[in-house]
C-alpha positions as CSV (number, residue, x, y, z in Angstrom):
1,X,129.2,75.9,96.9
2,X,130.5,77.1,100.6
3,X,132.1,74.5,102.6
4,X,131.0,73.0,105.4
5,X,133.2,74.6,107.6
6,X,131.4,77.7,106.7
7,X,128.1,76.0,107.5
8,X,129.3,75.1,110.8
9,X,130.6,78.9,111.3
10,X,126.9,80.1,109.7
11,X,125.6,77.9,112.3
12,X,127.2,79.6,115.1
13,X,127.0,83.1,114.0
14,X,123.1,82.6,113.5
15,X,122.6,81.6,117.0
16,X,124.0,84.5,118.1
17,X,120.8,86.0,116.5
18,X,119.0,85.4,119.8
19,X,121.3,87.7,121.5
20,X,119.9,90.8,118.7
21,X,116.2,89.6,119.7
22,X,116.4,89.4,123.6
23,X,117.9,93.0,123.2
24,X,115.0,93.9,121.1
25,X,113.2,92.3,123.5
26,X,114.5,94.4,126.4
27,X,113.1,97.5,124.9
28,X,110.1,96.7,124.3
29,X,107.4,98.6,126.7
30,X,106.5,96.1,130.0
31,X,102.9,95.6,128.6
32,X,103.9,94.1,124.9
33,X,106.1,90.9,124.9
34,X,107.1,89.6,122.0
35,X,103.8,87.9,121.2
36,X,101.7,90.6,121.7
37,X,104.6,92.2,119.2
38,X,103.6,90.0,116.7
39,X,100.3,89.8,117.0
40,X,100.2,93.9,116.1
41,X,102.9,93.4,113.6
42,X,100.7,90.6,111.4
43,X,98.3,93.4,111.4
44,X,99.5,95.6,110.6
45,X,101.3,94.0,107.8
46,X,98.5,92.0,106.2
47,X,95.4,93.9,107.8
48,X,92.1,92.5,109.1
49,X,92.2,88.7,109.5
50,X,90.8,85.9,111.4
51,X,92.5,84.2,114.1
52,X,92.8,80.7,112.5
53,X,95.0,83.0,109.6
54,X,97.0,84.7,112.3
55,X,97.9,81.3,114.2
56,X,99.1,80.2,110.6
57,X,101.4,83.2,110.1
58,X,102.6,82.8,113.7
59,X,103.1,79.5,113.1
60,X,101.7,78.6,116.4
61,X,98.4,76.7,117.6
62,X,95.2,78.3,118.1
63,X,95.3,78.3,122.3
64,X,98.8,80.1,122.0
65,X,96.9,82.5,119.2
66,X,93.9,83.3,121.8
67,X,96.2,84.1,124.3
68,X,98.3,86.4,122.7
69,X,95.1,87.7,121.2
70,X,93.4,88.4,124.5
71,X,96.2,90.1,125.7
72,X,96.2,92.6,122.9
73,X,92.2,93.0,123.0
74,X,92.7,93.8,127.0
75,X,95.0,96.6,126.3
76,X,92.6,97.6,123.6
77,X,95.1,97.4,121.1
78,X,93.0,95.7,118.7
79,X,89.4,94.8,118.4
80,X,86.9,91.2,117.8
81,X,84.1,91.6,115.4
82,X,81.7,88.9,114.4
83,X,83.2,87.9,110.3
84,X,79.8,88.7,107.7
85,X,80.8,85.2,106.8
86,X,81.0,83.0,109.3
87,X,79.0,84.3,112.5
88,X,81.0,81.9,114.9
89,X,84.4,83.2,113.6
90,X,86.2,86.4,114.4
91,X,88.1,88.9,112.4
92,X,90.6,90.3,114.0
93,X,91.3,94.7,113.5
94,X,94.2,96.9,114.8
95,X,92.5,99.8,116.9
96,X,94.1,103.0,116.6
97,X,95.5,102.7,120.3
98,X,96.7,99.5,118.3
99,X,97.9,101.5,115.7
100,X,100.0,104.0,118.0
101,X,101.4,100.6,120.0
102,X,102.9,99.7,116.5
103,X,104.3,102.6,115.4
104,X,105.5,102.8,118.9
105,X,107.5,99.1,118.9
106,X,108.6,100.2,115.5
107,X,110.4,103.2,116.8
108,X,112.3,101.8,119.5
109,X,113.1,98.9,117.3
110,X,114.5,101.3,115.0
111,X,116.3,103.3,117.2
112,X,118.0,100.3,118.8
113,X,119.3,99.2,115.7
114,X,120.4,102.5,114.3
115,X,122.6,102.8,118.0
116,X,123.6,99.5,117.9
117,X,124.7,99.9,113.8
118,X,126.2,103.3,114.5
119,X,129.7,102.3,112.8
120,X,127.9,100.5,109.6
121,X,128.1,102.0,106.2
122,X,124.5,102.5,104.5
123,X,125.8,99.9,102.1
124,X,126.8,97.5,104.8
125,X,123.1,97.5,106.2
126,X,122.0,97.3,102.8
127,X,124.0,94.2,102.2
128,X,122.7,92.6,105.0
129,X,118.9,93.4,104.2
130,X,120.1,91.9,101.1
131,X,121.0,88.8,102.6
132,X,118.7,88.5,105.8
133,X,116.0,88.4,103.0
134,X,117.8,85.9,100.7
135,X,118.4,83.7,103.7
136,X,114.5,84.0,104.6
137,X,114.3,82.9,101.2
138,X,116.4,79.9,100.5
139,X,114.2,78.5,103.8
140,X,111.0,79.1,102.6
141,X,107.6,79.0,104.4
142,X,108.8,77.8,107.6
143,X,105.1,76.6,108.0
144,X,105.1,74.2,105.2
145,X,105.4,70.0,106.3
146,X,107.6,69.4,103.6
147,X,111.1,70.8,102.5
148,X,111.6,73.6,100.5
149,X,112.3,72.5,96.9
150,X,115.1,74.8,95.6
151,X,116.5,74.3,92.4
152,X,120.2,75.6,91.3
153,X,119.0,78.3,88.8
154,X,116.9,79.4,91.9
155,X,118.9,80.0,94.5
156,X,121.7,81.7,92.4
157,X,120.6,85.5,91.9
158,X,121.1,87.4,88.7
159,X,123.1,90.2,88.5
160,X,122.1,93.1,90.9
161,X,119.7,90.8,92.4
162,X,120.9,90.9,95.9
163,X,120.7,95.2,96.0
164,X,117.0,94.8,94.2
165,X,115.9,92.7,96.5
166,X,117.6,95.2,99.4
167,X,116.0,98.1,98.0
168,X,112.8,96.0,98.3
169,X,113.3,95.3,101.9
170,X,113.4,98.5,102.6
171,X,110.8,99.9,100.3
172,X,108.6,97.3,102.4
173,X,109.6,98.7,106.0
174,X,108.8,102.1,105.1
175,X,105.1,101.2,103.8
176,X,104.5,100.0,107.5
177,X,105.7,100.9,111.3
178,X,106.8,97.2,112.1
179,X,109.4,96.3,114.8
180,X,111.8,93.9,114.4
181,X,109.9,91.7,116.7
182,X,107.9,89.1,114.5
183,X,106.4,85.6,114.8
184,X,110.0,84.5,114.6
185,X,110.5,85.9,118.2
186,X,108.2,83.4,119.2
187,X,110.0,80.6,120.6
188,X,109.4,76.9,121.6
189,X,108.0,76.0,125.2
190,X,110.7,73.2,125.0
191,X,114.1,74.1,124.6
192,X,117.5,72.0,124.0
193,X,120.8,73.8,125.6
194,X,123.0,75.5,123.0
């Protein structure tokens, strides 16, 4: 078990994180902040869904969702169609302009971090794809009301886990163009000082 000194240096050393996103940030075109990112990111990593689904995986309500949304459907980045289900809902689809926008975020994204990661070994950004995910993990659906339930056996990996569940990460990123910027970029309206 790390001590808690080491939690308190985690601590630190993970709000630095917001540094790494604002860059991303920066690059991204004037047009697509970071919740129009996510928006085209969800879809393009889950595909066709309605808008109370997307609010869920941006963990945000549904007037944040529709704005975001109509930002993306002005640009025509993505397109409204009546669900066969439910007339009065929506399903949500990436255009192909949509599509291009994407791949597009995904590339500067990319390119950033490769710049930025110049001096790292291909193992050293395998190790922390390794761990980013493991830490993603060990918190769980950051949706859910109540704690994540983790058990000892479960949060120790077996042997070789850690580079499975690298090779993984990265066998996921190259199915789909998505940036870096996610639903996690989303941050609260109300903020305390750091």
């Amino acid at each position: 078990m790390a001590r808690q000194a080491q939690f308190e240096e985690l601590a630190r050393q993970l709000s630095a994180v917001g540094a790494v996103k604002r860059d991303l940030a920066r690059i991204m075109p004037h047009d697509c902040p970071a919740g129009s990112a996510a928006v085209l990111t969800l879809l393009g990593r889950h595909g066709s869904m309605r808008m109370s689904k997307l609010a869920e995986l941006l963990a945000v309500d549904m007037s944040v969702t529709s704005r975001h949304v109509a930002h993306v459907a002005e640009r025509g980045w993505i397109e409204r169609s009546p669900d066969p289900a439910d007339k009065r809902s929506r399903i949500l689809h990436l255009t192909p302009a949509g599509e291009a926008t994407l791949v597009e975020l995904s590339r500067r994204s990319t390119e950033l971090l490769a710049e930025r990661l110049a001096d790292w070994s291909d193992a050293e950004v395998d190790q922390l794809i390794g761990l980013m995910t493991r830490l993603r993990d060990s918190f769980g659906d950051c949706r859910a009301t109540a704690p994540h339930p983790r058990s000892p056996a479960a949060t120790a990996p077996a042997p070789g886990a850690a580079g499975a569940t690298a090779k993984a990460a990265v066998a996921s990123a190259a199915r789909a163009p998505t940036p870096v910027l996610e639903a996690p970029v989303l941050e609260p309206t109300t903020r305390t000082p750091a």
